[in-house]
C-alpha positions in Angstrom: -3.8 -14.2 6.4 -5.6 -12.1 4.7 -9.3 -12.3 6.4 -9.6 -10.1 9.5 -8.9 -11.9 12.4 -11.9 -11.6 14.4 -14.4 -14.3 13.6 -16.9 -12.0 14.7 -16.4 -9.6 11.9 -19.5 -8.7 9.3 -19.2 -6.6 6.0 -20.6 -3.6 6.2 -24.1 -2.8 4.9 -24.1 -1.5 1.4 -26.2 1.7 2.2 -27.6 3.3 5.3 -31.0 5.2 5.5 -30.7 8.9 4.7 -30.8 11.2 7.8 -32.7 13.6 6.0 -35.6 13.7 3.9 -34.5 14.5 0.5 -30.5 13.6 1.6 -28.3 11.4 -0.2 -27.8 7.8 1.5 -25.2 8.5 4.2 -22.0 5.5 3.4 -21.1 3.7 6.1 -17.4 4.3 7.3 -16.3 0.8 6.8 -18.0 0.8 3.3 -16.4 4.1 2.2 -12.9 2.7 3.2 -13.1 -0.3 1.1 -14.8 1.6 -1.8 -11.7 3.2 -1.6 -9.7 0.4 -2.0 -11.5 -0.9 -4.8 -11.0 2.0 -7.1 -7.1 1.9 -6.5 -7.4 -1.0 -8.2 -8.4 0.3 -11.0 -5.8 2.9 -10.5 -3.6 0.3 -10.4 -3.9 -2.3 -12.8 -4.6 0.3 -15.9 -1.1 1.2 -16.6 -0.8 -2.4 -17.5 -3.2 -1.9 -20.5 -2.1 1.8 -21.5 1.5 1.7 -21.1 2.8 -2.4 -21.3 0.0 -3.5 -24.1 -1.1 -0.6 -26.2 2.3 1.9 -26.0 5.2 -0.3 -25.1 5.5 -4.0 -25.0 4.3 -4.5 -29.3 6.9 -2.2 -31.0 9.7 -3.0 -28.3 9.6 -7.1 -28.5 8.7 -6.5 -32.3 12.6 -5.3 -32.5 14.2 -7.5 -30.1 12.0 -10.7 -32.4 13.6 -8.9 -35.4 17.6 -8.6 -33.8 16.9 -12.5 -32.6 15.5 -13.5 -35.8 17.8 -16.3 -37.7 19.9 -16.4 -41.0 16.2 -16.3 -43.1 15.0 -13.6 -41.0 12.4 -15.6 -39.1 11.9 -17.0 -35.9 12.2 -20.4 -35.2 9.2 -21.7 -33.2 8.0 -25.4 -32.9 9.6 -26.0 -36.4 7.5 -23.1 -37.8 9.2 -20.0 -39.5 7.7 -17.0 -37.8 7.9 -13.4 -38.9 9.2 -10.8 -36.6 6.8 -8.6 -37.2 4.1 -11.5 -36.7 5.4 -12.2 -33.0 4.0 -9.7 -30.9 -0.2 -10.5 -32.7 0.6 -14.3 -32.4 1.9 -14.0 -28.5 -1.4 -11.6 -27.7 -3.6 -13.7 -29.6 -2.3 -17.0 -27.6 -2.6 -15.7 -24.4 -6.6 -14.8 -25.1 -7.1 -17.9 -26.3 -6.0 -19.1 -22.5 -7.6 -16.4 -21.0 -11.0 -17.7 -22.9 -9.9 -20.8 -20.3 -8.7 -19.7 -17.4 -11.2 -16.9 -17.1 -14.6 -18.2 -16.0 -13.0 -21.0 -13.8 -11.2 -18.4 -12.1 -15.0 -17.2 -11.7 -15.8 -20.1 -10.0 -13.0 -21.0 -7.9 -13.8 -17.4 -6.4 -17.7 -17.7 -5.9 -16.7 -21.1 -4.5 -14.6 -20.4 -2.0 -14.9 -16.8 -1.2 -11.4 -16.2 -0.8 -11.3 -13.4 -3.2 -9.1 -11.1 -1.9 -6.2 -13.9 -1.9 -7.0 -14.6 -5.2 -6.8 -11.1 -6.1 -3.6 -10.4 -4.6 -2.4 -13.7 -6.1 -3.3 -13.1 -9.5 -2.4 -9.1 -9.7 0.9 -10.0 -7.9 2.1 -12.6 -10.2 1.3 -10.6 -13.4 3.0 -7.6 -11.9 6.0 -10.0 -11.0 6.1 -11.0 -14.6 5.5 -7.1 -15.8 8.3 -6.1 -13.9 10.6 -9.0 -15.2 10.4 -7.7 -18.9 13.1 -6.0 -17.9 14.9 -8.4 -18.7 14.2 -8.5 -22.2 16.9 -7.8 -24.6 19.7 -9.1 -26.5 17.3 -11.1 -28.7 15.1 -12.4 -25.9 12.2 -12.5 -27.7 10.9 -15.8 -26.3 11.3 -14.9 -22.7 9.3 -11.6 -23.3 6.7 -13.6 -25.1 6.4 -16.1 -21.7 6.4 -12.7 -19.7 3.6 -11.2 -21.4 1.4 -14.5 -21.6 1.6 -14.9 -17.8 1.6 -10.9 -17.1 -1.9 -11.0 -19.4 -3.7 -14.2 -18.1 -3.3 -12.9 -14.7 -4.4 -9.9 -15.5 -7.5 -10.8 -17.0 -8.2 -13.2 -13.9 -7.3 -10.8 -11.3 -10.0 -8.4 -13.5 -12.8 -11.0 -13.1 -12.2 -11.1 -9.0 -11.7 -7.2 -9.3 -15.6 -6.6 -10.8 -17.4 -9.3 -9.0 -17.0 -7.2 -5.8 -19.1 -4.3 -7.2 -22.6 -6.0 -6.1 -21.1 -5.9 -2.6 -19.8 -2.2 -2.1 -23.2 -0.9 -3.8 -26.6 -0.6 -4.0 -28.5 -1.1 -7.4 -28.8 2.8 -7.4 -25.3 3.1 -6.4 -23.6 0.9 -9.2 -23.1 3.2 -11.9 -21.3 6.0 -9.7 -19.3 3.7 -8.1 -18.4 2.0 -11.4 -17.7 5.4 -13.1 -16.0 6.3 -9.8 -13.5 3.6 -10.7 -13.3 3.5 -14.3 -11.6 7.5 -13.7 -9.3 6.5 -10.7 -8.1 4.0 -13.8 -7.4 6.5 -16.2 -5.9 9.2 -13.7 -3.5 6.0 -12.4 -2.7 5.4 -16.7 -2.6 8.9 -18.1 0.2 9.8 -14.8 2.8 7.1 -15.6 2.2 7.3 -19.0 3.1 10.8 -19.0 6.0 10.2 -16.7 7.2 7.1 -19.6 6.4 9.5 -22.3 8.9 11.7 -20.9 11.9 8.8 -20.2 11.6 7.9 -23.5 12.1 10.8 -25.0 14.7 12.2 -22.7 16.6 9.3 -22.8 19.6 10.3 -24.7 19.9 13.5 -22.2 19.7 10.9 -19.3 22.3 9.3 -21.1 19.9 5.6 -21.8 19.5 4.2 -24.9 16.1 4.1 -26.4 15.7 0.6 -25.6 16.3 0.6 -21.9 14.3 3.5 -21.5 11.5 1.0 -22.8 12.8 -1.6 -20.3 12.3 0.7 -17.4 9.0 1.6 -18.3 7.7 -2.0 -18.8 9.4 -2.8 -14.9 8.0 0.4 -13.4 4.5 -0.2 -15.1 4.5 -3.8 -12.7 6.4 -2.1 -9.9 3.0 0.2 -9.8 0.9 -2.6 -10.4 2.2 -4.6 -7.3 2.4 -2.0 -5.3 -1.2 -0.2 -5.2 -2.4 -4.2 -5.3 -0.9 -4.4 -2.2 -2.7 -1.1 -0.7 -6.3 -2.7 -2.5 -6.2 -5.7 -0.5 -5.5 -4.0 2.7 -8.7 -2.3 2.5 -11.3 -5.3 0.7 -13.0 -7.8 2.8 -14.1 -11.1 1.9 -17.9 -11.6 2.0 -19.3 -15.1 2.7 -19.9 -17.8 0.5 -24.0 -16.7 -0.5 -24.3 -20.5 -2.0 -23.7 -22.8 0.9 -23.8 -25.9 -2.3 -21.6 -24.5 -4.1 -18.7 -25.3 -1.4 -19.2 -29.1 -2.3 -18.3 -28.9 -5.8 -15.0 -28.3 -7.2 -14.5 -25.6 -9.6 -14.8 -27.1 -13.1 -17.9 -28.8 -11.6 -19.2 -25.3 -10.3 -18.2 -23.8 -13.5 -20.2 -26.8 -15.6 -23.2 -26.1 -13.4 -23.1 -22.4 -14.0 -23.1 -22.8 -17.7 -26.1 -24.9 -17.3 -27.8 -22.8 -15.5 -26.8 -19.6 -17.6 -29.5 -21.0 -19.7 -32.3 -20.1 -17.6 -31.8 -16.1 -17.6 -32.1 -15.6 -21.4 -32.2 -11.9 -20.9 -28.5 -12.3 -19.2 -27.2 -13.7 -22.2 -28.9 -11.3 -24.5 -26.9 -8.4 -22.9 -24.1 -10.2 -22.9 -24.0 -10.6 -26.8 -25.1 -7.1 -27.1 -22.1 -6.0 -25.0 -20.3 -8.4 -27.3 -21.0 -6.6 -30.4 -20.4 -3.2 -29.8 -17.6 -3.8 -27.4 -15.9 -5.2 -30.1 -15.9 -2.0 -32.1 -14.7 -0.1 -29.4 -12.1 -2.3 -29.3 -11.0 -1.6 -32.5 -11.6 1.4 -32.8 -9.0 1.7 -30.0 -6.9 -1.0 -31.2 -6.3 0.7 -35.3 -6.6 3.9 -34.3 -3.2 4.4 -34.8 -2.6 2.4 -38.1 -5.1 4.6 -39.5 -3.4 7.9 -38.4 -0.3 6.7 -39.7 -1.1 4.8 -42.8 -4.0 7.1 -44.1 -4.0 10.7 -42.4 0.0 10.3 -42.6 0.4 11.9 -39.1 3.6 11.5 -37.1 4.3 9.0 -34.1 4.4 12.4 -31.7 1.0 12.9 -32.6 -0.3 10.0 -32.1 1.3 10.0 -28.4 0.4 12.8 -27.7 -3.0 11.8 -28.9 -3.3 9.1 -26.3 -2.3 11.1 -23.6 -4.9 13.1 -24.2 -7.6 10.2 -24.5 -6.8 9.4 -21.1 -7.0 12.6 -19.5 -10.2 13.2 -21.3 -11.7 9.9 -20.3 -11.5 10.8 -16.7 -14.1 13.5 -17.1 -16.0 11.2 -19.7 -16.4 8.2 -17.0 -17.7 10.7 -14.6 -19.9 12.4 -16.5 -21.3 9.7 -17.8 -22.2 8.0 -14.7 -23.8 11.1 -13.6 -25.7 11.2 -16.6 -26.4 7.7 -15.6 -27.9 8.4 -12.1 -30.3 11.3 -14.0 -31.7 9.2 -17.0 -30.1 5.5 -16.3 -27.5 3.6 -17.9 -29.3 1.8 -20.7 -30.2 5.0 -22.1 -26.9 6.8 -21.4 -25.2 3.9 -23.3 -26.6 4.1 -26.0 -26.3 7.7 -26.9 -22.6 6.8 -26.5 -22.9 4.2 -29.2 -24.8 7.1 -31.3 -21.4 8.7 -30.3 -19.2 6.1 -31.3 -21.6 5.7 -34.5 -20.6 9.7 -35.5 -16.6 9.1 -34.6 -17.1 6.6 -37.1 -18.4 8.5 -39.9 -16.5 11.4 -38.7 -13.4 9.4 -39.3 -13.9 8.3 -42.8 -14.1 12.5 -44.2 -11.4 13.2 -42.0 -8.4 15.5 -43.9 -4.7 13.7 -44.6 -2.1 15.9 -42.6 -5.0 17.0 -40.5 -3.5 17.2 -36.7 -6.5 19.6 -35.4 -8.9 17.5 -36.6 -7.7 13.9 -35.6 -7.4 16.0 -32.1 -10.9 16.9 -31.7 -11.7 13.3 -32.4 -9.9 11.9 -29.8 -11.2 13.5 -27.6 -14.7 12.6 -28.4 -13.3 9.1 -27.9 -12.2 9.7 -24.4 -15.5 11.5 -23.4 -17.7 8.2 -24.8 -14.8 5.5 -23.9 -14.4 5.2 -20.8 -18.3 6.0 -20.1 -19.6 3.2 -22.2 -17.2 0.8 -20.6 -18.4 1.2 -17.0 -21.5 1.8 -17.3 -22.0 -1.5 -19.3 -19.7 -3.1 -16.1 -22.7 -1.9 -13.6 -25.3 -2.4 -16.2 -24.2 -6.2 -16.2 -24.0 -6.5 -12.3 -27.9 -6.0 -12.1 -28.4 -9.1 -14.0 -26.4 -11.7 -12.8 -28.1 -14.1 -9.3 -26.9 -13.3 -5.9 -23.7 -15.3 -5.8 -22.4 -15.8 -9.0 -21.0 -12.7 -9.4 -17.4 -13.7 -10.3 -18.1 -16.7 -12.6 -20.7 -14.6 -14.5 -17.9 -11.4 -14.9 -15.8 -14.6 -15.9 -17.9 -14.9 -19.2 -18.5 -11.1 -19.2 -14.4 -10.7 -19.9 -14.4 -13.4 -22.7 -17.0 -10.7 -24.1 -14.7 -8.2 -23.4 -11.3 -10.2 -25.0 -12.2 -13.5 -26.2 -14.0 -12.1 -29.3 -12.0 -8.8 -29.8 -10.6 -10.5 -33.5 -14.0 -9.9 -35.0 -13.7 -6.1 -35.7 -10.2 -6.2 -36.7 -11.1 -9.2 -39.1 -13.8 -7.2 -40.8 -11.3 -4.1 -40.6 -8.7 -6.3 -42.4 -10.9 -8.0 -45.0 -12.7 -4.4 -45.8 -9.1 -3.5 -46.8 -7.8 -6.9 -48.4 -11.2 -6.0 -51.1 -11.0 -2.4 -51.4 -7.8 -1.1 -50.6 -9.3 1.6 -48.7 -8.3 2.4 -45.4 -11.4 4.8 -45.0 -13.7 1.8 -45.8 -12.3 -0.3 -43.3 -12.8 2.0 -40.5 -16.4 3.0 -41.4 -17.2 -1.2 -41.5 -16.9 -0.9 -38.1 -20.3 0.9 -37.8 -22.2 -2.4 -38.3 -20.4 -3.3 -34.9 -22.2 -0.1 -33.3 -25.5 -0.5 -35.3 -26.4 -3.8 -34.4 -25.1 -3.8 -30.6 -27.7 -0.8 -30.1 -30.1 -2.4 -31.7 -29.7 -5.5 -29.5 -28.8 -3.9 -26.2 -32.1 -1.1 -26.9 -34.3 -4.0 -28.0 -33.4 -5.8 -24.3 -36.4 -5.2 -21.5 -34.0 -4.5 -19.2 -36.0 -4.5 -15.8 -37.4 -7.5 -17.1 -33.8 -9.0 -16.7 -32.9 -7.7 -13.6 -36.1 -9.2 -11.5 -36.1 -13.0 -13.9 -32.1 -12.7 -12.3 -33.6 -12.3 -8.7 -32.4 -8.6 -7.9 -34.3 -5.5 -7.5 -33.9 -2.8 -10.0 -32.8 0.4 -9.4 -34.9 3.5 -9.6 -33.4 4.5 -13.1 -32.4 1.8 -15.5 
């Protein structure tokens, strides 16, 4: 249903030649249109991470755990007493662990039988379904919203993996990290808009006559409304490519996914990234992750702040992932990656020394955040595209996300212990420099042309 109907039809070359000496590669119609496509993706799945996850969803089921919470106030949950405020880190933390799971067989399934965009529009329209049925949480709900969110984030993590395996196809090695930057902003224009518009129902609500609650409600359905509906405009435009792997069509997908992992083995260079990305991912992570416990707890600044602070990280970020991936195309993406983790290295120490009370300062900050964040995330997304084999593309981003989530408990466990031994808020957020230190040692240490040609591709110009 999805496939064009013609049998006849081809995807369309990534590149043509330049006209021109000295012009830019001229982008074939059909290619342009489903780049297109591609970044309203982006566009449309981020308000699922800015508003639902990091604004929204923790605080919001956090109180409806606590008004459903028994005569001992805990929760009863498979004959275990659960704090309230325990629910919402125990219901993300379970659906990672399934995501670890789910994720790289979704990989495979999709290299398999090249029927990404179904599995796409699958995947994105299910976790938008179950976005949009938080509404429904309330009056003591609290397991329903957990069941919600589980399903909203494991499909959202799969529909991810389909998402980045197409980026081989819609560019050229040269081409990756602008079209990867390209996206990365469409994502943070799509967040910062209806986060802005949420930002403003909640705090209007008692003019619009809603409590503060079912402002919340609205958001969390409006946040999957928008994720359903710009899916919908994404797979209009996408084309499925054909199966590269002719084998591969023979094997089911735990089998594939088996083999794959076997094979992993051979491109040592692949793997080395891969833990590099690992490492310092995971501080930027956490970094965005205790952010605010660290405004709040230690600097003592004020929950309008703090929104007002992420507003402003996502408007920033837009001009951070593009200028980055310029940067990118001028001195490559290794190098411009790490000089963001030199960034992230100063936000670090700048963070320890800065003053309690200080608004200006905690300001300036973030947005040094969003000029590195959003930058370091796709380039490393393109980076990793030059060194996976032709055809593998979705199981490899498979394992690329459990970098990307099913390790993100290492930074906030050294943040956590640092404080457990020292009491010191300051010294927890500067042991997240080790994160930073050792990712750019590993990542700069990496030959990474080497990689790309022992993966079978041909390197760009500028790496």
């Amino acid at each position: 249903m999805l496939d064009p109907s013609g049998g006849a039809w081809k995807p369309a070359p990534v590149t043509t030649a330049p006209l021109t000496e000295g012009a830019g590669p001229v982008v074939d119609p059909a290619l342009k249109r489903e780049r297109f496509g591609w970044y309203s993706y982006d566009w449309a799945m981020s308000v699922f991470n800015t508003s639902v996850t990091t604004v929204f969803l923790g605080p919001y089921l956090t109180a409806v755990a606590e008004d459903g919470a028994g005569p001992d106030g805990r929760l009863p949950f498979l004959g275990l007493g659960i704090p309230p405020g325990s629910w919402f880190s125990y219901v993300l933390s379970a659906s990672v662990l399934l995501q670890v799971l789910v994720l790289p067989l979704t990989g495979a399934v999709a290299d398999r039988t090249g029927r990404k965009r179904e599995m796409l529009a699958g995947f994105a329209l299910l976790g938008a379904l179950a976005t949009t049925g938080m509404f429904f949480i309330a009056d003591g709900r609290w397991l329903l919203g957990a069941v919600l969110f589980v399903v909203a984030n494991i499909s959202f993590g799969a529909a991810t993996v389909v998402y980045y395996s197409w980026l081989p196809d819609l560019a050229s090695p040269d081409e990756r990290d602008a079209v990867s930057s390209r996206g990365w902003a469409f994502g943070y224009v799509g967040g910062a808009l209806l986060l802005a518009v949420h930002l403003g129902l909640v705090l209007g609500a008692d003019a619009l006559g809603l409590t503060t609650g079912e402002a919340v409600r609205i958001c969390l359905a409006s946040a999957g409304l928008w994720w359903g509906a710009f899916t919908l405009f994404t797979v209009s435009r996408l084309r499925n490519r054909p199966v590269r792997e002719t084998g591969a069509r023979s094997r089911s997908g735990f089998r594939q996914l088996a083999t794959t992992m076997r094979e992993m083995r051979a491109f040592p260079l692949t793997l080395w990234f891969l833990g590099a990305y690992l490492l310092f991912n995971d501080g930027v992570q956490t970094v965005i992750a205790l952010s605010a416990t660290y405004a709040t707890e230690e600097l003592g600044l004020e929950q309008d702040v703090l929104t007002g602070a992420i507003l402003m990280v996502q408007v920033v970020a837009i001009a951070g992932a593009l200028g980055l991936g310029r940067l990118a195309g001028r001195y490559g993406a290794k190098r411009v990656v790490l000089g963001a983790l030199v960034a992230w290295i100063g936000v670090i120490l700048a963070a320890f020394f800065l003053q309690e009370g200080a608004v200006g300062q905690f300001y300036a900050l973030a947005a040094v955040i969003g000029l590195v964040q959003g930058g370091t995330q796709a380039l490393s997304r393109s980076l990793f595209s030059q060194l996976i084999p032709a055809g593998k593309e979705a199981e490899y981003y498979g394992f690329y996300e459990i970098s990307d989530r099913g390790t993100s408990w290492l930074g906030p466990l050294a943040f956590g212990l640092t404080f457990q031994l020292t009491g010191s808020y300051r010294l927890a957020i500067v042991s997240l420099v080790v994160f930073f230190v050792v990712g750019f040692v590993a990542l700069a240490a990496l030959p990474i042309r080497r990689a790309v040609v022992e993966a079978g591709n041909v390197p760009p110009e500028r790496l």
